[in-house]
C-alpha positions as CSV (number, residue, x, y, z in Angstrom):
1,X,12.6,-10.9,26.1
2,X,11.7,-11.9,22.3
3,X,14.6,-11.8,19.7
4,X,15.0,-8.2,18.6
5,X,17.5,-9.4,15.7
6,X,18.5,-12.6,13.6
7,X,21.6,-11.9,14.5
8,X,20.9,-12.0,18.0
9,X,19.6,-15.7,17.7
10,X,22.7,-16.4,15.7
11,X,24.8,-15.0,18.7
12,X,22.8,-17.2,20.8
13,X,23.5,-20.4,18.5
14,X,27.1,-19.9,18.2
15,X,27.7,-19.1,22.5
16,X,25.4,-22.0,23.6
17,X,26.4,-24.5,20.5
18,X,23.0,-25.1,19.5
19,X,20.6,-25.3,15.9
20,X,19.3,-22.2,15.4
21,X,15.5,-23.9,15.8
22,X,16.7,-24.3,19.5
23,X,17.3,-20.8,19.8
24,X,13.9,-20.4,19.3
25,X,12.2,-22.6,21.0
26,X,14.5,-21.9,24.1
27,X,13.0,-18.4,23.9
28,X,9.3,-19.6,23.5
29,X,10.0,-21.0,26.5
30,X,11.3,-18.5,28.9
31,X,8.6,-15.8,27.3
32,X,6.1,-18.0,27.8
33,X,6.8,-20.2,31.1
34,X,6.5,-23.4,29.4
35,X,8.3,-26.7,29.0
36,X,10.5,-27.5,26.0
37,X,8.4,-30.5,25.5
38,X,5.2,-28.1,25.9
39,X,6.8,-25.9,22.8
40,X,6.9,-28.9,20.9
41,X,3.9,-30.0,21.3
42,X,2.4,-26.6,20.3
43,X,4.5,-26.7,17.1
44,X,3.6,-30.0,16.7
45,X,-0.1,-29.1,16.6
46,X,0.3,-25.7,14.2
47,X,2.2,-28.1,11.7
48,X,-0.5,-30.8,11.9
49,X,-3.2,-28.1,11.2
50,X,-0.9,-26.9,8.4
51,X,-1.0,-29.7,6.4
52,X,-4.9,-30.1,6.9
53,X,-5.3,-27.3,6.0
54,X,-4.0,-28.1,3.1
55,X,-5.7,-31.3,2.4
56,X,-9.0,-29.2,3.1
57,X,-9.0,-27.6,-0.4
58,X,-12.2,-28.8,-2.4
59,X,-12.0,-27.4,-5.9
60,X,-16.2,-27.3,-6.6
61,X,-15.8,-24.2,-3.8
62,X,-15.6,-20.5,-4.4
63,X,-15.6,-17.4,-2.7
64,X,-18.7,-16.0,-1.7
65,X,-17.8,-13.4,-4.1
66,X,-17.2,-15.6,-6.9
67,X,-14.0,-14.4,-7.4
68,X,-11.5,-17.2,-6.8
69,X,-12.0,-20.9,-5.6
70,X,-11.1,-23.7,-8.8
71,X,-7.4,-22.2,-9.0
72,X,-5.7,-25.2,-6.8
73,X,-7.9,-27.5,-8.9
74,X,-6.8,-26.2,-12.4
75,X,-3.1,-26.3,-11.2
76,X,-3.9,-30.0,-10.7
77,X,-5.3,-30.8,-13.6
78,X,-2.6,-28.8,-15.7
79,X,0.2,-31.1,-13.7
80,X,-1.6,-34.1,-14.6
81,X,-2.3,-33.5,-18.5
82,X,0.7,-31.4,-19.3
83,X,4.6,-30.5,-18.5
84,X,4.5,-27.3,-17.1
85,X,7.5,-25.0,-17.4
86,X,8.4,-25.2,-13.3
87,X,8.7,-28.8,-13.2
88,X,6.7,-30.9,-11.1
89,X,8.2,-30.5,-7.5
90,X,7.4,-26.1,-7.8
91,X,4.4,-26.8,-10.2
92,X,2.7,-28.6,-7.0
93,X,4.3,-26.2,-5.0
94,X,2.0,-23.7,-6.7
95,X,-0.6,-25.6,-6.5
96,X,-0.7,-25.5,-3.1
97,X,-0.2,-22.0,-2.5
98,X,-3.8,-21.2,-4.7
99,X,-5.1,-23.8,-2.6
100,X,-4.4,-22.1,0.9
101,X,-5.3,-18.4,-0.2
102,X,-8.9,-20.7,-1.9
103,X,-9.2,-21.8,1.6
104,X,-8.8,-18.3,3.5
105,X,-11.8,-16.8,0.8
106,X,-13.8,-19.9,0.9
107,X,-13.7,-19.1,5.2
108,X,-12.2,-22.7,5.9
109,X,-9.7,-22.9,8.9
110,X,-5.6,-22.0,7.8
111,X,-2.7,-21.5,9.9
112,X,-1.9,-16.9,9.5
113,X,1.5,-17.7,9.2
114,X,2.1,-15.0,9.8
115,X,-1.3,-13.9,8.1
116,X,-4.2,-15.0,7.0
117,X,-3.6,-13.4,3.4
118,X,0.1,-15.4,3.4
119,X,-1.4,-18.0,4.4
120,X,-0.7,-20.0,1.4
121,X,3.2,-19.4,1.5
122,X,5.0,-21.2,4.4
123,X,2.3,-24.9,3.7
124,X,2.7,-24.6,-0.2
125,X,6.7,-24.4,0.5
126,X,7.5,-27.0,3.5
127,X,4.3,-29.3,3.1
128,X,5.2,-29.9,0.1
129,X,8.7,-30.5,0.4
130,X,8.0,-32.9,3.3
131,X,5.7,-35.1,1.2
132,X,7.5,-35.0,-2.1
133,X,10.7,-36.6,-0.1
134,X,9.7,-38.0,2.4
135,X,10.9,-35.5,5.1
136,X,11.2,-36.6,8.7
137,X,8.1,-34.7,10.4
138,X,10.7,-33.2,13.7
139,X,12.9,-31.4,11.0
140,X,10.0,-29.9,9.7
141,X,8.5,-29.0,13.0
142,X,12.3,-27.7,13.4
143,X,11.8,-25.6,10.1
144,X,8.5,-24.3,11.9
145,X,10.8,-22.7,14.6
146,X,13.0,-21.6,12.3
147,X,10.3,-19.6,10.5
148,X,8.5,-18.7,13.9
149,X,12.3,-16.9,14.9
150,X,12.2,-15.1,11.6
151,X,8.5,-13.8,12.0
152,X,9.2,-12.8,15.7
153,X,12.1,-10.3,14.5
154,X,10.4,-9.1,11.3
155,X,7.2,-8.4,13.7
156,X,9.9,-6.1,16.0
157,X,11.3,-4.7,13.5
158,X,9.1,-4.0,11.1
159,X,5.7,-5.2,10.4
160,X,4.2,-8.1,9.3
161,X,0.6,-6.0,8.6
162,X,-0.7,-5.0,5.4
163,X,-2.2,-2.7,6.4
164,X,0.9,-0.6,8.2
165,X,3.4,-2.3,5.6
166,X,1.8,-2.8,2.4
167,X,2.0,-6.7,1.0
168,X,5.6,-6.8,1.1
169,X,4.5,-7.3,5.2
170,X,2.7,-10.2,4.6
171,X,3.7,-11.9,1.5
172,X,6.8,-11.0,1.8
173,X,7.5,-11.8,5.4
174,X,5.8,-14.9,4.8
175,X,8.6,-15.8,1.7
176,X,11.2,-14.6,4.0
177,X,10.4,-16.9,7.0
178,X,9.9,-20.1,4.1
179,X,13.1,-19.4,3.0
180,X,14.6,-19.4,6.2
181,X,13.0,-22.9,7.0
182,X,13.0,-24.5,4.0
183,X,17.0,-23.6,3.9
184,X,17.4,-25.2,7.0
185,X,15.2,-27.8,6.2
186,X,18.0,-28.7,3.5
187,X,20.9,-28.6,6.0
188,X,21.7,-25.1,5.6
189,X,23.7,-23.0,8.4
190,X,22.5,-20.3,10.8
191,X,24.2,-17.7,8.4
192,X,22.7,-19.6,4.9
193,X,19.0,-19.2,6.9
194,X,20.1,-15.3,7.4
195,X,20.8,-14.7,3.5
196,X,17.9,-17.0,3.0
197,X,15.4,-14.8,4.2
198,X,17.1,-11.6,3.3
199,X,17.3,-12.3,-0.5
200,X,13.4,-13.2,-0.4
201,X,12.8,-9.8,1.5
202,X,14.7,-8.0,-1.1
203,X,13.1,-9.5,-3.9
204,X,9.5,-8.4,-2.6
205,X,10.6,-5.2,-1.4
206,X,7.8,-2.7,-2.0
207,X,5.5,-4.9,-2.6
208,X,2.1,-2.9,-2.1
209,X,-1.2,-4.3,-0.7
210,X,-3.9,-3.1,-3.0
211,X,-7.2,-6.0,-2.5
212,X,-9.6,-5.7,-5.2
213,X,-13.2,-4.9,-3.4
214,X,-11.5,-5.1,-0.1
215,X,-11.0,-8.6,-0.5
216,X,-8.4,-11.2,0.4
217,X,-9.0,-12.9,-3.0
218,X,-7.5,-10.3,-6.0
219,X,-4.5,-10.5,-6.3
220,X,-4.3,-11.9,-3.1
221,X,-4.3,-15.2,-3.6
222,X,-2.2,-15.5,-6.7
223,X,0.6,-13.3,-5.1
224,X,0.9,-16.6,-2.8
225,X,2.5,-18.2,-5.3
226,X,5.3,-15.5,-6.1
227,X,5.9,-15.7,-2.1
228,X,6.3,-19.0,-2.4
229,X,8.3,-19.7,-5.8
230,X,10.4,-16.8,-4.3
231,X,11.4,-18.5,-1.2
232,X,12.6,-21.5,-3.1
233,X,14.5,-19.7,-5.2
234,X,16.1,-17.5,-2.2
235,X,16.6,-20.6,-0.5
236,X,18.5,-22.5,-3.5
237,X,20.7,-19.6,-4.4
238,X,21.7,-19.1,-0.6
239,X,22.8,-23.0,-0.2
240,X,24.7,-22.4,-3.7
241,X,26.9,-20.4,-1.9
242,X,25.5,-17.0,-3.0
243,X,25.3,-14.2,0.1
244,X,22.9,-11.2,0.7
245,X,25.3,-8.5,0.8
246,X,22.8,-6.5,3.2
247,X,22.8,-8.6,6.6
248,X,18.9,-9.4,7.1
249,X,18.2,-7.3,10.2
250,X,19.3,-4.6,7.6
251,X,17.3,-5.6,5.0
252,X,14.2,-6.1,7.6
253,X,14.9,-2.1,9.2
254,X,14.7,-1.1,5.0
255,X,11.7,-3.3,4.6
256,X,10.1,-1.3,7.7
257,X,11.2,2.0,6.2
258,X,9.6,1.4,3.0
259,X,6.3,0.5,4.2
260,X,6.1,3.7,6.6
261,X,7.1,5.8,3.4
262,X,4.6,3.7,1.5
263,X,1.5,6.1,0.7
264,X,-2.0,5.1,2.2
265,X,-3.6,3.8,-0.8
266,X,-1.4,1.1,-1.6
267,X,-1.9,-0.1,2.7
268,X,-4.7,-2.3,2.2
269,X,-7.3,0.5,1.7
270,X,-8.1,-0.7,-2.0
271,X,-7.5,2.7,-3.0
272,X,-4.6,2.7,-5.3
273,X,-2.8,0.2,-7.5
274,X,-5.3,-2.8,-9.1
275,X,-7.9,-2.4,-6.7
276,X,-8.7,0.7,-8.7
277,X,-7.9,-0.2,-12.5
278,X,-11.3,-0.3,-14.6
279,X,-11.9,-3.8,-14.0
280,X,-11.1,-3.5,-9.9
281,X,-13.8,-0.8,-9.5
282,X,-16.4,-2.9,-11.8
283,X,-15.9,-6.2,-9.6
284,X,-15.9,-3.6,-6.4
285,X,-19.5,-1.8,-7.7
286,X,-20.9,-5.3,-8.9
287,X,-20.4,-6.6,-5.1
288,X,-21.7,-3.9,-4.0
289,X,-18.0,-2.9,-2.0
């Protein structure tokens, strides 16, 4: 049976003496009837298609709505000609985060991980980490399991749906699972992965999903980024030594209890928050939305 808690995986990781990417992979295995070397090679492929996904971004394309498209290409050039405020490693970071939510709009194949409007999160933080040093690819398709464990229980527990969660489901869950793997990417330990993801959660609590137009473009796209600059941070205070006082499967239960209190217009119905300011309805009625 899938994990119903992190801290059931943990459990699992200290009584068999194994990473707590094993724990995961051990259980993709027995729920799915499959070889370990069959997991791998599944993860294997889903990171593969990660990165060109990534690669895929072509900045002369927009949206069919017009909307969004150049923002991965702008980040570029601002990188190149300037010295932005985030330094280089989180500037290109960013970067790729508008590139993946330019992708989703633009219709081009991305890895939902664990949506299609997150998509931008989890490539933007481990992609880039593993080509600005040089990362081995099997501790990345480790941090890929990592991430995949996290999802799993936030999915239980929760909900990793905008629409039954608000935002905070999907770009949040999303920064929660990049924490987690990109903390264990950097050596961290099954309980640094656990605070990892809980501080991200925390930080993007109540997060609502408002879509201008119905669209996964406004603010979709750009709120990629503060999933993704949000997981680095989580990750960076946890392996400083700094704790989430609220274990994570608590944090994940409050998570699930704000988005059922959440009221229905801020649940992906582009009926409350931006998706109905003056300029929202104008780009809604000049689509024809």
């Amino acid at each position: 049976m899938a994990y119903q808690a992190v801290e059931e995986i943990q459990v699992r990781c200290e009584k068999e003496n194994i990473p707590f990417w094993k724990a995961v992979q051990l259980e993709d295995c027995e729920e799915n009837g499959i070889t370990e070397e069959e997991s791998w090679q599944q993860m294997t492929l889903m990171w593969t298609r990660m990165k060109e996904s990534v690669d895929a971004y072509d900045p002369s394309e927009k949206s069919r709505s017009g909307l969004v498209g150049k923002e991965g290409g702008l980040m570029d050039e601002y990188l190149q000609n300037e010295k932005p405020l985030c330094g280089d490693f989180v500037s290109k970071v960013i970067a790729n985060a508008l590139k993946m939510g330019c992708n989703n709009a633009c219709m081009k194949r991305i890895v939902a991980a664990p949506t299609a409007g997150a998509c931008g999160v989890m490539p933007a933080v481990l992609v880039t980490y593993c080509r600005e040093f040089l990362i081995e690819e099997d501790r990345m398709i480790e941090a890929m399991y990592v991430a995949a464990g996290i999802g799993q229980v936030i999915a239980s527990r929760a909900s990793l749906a905008g629409a039954s969660g608000g935002c905070q489901a999907e770009i949040g869950s999303a920064s929660g699972m990049a924490a987690a793997a990109i903390c264990g990417a950097r050596g961290g330990s099954k309980e640094q992965m656990g605070h990892a993801c809980a501080i991200a959660l925390k930080n993007l609590m109540g997060l609502v999903c408002d879509p201008v137009a119905g669209l996964v473009e406004v603010p979709c796209v750009k709120r990629n980024v503060g999933g993704a600059v949000n997981a680095l941070a989580a990750a960076d205070m946890t392996l400083a030594g700094i704790i989430s006082q609220i274990p994570v499967d608590q944090v994940i239960d409050a998570m699930g209890e704000v988005g059922m209190k959440m009221d229905v217009s801020l649940r992906e119905t582009s009926l409350g928050g931006v998706a109905v300011s003056p300029r929202g309805i104008e780009i809604a009625e000049k689509l024809g939305m």
